[in-house]
C-alpha positions as CSV (number, residue, x, y, z in Angstrom):
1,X,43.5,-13.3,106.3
2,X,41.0,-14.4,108.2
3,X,39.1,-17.8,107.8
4,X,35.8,-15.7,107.2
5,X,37.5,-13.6,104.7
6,X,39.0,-16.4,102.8
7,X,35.9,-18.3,102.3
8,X,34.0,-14.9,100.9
9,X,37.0,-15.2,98.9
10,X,35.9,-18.4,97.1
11,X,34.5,-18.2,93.4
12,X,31.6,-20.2,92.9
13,X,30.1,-20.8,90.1
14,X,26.9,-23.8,88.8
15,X,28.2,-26.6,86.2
16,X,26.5,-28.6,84.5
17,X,27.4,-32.5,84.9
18,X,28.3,-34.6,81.9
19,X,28.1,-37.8,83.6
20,X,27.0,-39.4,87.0
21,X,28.9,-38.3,90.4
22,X,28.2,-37.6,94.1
23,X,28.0,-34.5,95.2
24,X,28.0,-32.9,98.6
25,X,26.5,-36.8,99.8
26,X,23.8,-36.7,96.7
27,X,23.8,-38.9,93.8
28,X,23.6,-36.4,90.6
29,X,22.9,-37.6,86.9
30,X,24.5,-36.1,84.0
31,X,22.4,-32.7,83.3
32,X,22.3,-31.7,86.7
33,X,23.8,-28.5,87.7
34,X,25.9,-28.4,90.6
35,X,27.6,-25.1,92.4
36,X,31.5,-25.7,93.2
37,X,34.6,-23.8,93.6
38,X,36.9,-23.0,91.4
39,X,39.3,-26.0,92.7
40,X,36.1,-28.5,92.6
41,X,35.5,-27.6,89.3
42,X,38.7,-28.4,87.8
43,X,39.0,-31.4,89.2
44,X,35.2,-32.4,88.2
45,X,37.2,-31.4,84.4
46,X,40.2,-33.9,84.8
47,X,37.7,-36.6,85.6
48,X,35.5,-35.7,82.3
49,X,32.7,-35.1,84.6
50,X,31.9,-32.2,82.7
51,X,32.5,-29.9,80.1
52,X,35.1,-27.3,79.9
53,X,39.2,-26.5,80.2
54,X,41.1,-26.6,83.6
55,X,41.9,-23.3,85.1
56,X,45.9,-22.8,85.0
């Protein structure tokens, strides 16, 4: 597959932050809404950064 094809490829999807992080170089509060992949968001998950179960 081609590298074009894979990045159309990647779900996105906007969270809402729980608590404070960096994102994309940006300081973010808790209530901000963010847009990440899949992958980004289940690790944002494992480190309670917000709400929501892990994708298996």
């Amino acid at each position: 597959m081609s590298r074009k094809k894979e990045e159309a490829a990647v779900t996105r999807e906007t969270v809402t932050l729980t608590a404070s992080h960096k994102h994309a170089g940006k300081d973010c509060k808790a209530g901000d809404q963010i847009t990440v992949t899949t992958k980004q968001k289940d690790w944002l998950i494992s480190k309670g950064k917000i709400a929501g179960t892990a994708a298996k």
